[in-house]
C-alpha positions as a Markdown table, in Angstrom:
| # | Residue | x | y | z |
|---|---|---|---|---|
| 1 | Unk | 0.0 | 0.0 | 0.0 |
| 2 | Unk | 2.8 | 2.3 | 0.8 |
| 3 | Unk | 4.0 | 2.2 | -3.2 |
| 4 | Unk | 0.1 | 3.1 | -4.4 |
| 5 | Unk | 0.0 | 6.1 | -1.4 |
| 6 | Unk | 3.3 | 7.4 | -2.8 |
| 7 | Unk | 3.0 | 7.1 | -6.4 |
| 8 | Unk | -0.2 | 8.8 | -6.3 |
| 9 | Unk | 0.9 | 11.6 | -4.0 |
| 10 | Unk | 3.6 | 12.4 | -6.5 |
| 11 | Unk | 1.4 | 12.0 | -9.1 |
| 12 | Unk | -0.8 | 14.5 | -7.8 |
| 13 | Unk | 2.1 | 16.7 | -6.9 |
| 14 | Unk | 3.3 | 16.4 | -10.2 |
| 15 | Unk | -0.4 | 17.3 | -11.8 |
| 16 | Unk | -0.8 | 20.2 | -9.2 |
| 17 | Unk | 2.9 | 22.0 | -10.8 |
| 18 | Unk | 2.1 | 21.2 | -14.1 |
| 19 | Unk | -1.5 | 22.4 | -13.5 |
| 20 | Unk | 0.3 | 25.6 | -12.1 |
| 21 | Unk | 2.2 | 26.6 | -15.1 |
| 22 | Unk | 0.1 | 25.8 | -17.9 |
| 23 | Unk | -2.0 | 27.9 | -20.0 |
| 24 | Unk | -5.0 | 26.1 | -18.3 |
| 25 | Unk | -3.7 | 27.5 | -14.5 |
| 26 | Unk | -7.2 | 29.5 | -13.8 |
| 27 | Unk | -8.9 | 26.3 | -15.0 |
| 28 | Unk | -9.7 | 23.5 | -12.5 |
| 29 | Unk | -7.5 | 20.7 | -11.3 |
| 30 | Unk | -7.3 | 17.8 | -13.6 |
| 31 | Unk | -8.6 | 14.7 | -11.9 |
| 32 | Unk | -6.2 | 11.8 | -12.0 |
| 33 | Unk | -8.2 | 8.4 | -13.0 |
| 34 | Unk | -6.4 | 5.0 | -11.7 |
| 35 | Unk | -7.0 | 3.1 | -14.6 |
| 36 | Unk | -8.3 | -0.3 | -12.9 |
| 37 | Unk | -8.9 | -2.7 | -15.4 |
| 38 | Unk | -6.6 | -6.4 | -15.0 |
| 39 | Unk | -5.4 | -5.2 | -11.8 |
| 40 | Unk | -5.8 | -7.3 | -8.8 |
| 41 | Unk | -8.9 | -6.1 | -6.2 |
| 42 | Unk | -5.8 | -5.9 | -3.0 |
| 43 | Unk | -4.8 | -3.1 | -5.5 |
| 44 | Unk | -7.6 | -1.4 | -5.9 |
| 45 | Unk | -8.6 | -2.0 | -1.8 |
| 46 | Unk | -5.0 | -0.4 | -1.0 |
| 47 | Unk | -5.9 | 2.6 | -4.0 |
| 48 | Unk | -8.9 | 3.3 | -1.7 |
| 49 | Unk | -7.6 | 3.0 | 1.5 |
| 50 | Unk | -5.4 | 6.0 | 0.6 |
| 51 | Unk | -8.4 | 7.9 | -0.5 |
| 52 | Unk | -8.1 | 7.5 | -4.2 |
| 53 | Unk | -11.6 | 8.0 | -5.6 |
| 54 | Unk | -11.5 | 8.1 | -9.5 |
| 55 | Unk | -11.2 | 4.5 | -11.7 |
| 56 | Unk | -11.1 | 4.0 | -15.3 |
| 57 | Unk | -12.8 | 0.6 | -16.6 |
| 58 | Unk | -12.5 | -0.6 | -20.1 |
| 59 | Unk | -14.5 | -3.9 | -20.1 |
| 60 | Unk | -18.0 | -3.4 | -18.9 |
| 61 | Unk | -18.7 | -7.0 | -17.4 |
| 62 | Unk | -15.5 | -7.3 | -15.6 |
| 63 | Unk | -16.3 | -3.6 | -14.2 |
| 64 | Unk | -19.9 | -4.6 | -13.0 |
| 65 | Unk | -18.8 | -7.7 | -11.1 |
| 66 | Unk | -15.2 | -6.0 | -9.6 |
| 67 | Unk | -17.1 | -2.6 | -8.8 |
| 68 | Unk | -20.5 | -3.6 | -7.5 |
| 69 | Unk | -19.2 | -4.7 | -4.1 |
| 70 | Unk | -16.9 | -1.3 | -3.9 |
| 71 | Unk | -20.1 | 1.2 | -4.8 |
| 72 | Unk | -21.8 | -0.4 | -1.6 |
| 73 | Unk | -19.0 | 0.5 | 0.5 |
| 74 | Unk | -17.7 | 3.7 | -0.7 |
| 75 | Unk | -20.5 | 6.1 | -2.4 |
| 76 | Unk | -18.3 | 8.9 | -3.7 |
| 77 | Unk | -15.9 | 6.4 | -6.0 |
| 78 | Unk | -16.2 | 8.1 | -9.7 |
| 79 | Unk | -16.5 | 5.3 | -12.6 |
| 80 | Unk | -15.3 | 6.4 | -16.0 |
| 81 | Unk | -15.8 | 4.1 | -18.7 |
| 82 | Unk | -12.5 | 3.9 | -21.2 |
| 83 | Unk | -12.9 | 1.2 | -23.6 |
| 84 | Unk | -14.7 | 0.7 | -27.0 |
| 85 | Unk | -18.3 | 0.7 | -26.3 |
| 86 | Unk | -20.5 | -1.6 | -28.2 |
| 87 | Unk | -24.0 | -0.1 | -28.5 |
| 88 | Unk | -25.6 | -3.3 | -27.2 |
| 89 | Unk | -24.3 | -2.6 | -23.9 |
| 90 | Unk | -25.0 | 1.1 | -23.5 |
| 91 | Unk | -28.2 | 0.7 | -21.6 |
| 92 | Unk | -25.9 | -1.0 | -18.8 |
| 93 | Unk | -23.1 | 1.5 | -19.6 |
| 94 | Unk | -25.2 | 4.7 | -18.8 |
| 95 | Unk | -26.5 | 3.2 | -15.8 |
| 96 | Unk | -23.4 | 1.8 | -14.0 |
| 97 | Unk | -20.6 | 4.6 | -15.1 |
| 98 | Unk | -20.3 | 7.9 | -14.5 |
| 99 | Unk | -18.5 | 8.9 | -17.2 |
| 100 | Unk | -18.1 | 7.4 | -20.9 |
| 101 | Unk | -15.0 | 8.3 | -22.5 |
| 102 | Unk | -15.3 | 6.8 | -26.2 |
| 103 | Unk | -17.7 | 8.2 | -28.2 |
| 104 | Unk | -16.8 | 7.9 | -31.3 |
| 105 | Unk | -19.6 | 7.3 | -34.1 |
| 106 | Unk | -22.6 | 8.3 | -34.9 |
| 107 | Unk | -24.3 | 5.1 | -34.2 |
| 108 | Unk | -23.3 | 4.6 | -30.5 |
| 109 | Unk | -23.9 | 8.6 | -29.9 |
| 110 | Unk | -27.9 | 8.0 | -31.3 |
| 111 | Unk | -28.2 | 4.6 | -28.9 |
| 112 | Unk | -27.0 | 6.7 | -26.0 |
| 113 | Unk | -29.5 | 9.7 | -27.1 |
| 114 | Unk | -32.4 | 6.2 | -26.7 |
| 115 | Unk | -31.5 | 5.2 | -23.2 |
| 116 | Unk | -30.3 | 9.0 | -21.5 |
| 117 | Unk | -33.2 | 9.5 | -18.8 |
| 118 | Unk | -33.0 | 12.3 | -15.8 |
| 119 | Unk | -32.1 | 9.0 | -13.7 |
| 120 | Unk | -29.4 | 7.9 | -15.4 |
| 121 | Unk | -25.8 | 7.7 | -14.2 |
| 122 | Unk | -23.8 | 8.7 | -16.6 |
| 123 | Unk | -23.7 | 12.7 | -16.9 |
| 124 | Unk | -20.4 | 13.3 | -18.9 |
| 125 | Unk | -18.8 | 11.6 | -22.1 |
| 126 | Unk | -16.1 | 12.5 | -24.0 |
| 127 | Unk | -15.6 | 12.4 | -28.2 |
| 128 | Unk | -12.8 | 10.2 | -29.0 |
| 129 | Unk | -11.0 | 11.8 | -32.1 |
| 130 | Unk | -8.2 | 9.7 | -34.2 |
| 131 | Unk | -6.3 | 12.5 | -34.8 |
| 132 | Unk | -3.5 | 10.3 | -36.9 |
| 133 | Unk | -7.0 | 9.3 | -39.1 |
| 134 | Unk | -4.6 | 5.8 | -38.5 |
| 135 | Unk | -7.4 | 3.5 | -40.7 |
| 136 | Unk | -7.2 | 0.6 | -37.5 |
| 137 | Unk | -7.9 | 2.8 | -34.6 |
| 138 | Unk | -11.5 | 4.0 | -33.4 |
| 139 | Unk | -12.4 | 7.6 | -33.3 |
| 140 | Unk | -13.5 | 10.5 | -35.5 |
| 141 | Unk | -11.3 | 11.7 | -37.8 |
| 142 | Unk | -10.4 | 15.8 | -37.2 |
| 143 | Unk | -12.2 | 16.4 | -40.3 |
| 144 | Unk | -15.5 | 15.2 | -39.5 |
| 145 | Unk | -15.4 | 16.3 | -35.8 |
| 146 | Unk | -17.6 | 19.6 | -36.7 |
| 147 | Unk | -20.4 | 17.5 | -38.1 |
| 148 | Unk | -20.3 | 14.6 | -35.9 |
| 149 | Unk | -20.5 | 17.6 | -32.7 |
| 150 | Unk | -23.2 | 19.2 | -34.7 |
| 151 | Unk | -25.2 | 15.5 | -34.7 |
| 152 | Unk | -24.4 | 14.6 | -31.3 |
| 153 | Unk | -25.7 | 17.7 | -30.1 |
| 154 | Unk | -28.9 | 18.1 | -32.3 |
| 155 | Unk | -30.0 | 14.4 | -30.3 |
| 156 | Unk | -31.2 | 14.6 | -26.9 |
C-alpha cells in the first residue's frame, strides 16, 4: 500500500505544478483516474484505503462484477468508462458509469441519445477523435469532428 500512497501523492504533486504553469492554470484541477482494469482487487482495496476516488474501466462485465461490491462501501468512487463501447451494452453502460469516454460514431452517440433519462448515471462523455486518421484505430477523424459535434448535439 505504501507504493500506491506514494505514487499517487507524486502523481498529484506532479499534476498540481504542471496544472500551475500551464496555460490552463485558472482552470480546474485535472482529476487523476487510476485506470483499474486487469489489476488485482488488493490493489484497488489499497488505492482506496489511501483515499483514491477516481477509476477507469475498459471492459463493462469485468467492471460490474469488480465494482458492485466497492459502490456499496464507498459512495463517492467516480467510474469512467474507457474502452470501446459496443452499442448493445449502453443501456448497462449509462447506468453503471459515470462517465463514458469513447464516443466515437454516430451510431453509439444516437443509442446513448435512446437510453439517456433524468435518472441515469452517466452525466459526462467525451468524443474520441483519431487525430492520426490511422485506418485501425477508433475515433472520428479531425475532419469530421464539426459535423459529428453538430449531430451529437442536435440528439437529446
Amino acid at each position: 500500500m505504501d507504493d500506491i500512497s506514494t505514487n499517487r501523492h507524486n502523481l498529484i504533486n506532479t499534476i498540481k505544478i504542471c496544472h500551475k504553469n500551464s496555460f490552463y492554470s485558472s482552470k480546474s484541477l485535472p482529476k487523476l483516474i487510476a485506470v483499474s482494469k486487469q489489476q488485482p482487487d488488493s490493489k484497488i482495496k489499497d488505492a482506496l484505503k489511501v483515499g483514491h476516488r477516481i477509476f477507469g474501466e475498459n471492459k463493462l462485465q469485468d467492471a460490474v462484477k469488480r465494482w458492485s461490491n466497492f459502490l456499496d462501501i464507498y459512495s463517492n468512487i467516480e467510474l469512467h468508462y474507457i474502452g470501446h463501447l459496443q452499442t448493445n451494452k449502453v443501456k448497462k453502460a449509462l447506468n453503471f458509469f459515470d462517465v463514458i469516454h469513447t464516443l466515437d460514431r454516430e451510431s453509439l452517440a444516437l443509442e446513448i441519445s435512446k437510453h439517456m433519462t433524468a435518472t441515469t448515471k452517466t452525466k459526462a462523455f467525451m468524443i474520441q477523435i483519431n487525430t492520426g486518421n490511422e485506418k485501425n484505430k477508433s475515433g472520428i477523424s479531425l475532419d469530421d469532428f464539426e459535423e459529428f459535434l453538430k449531430y451529437v448535439n442536435s440528439l437529446k
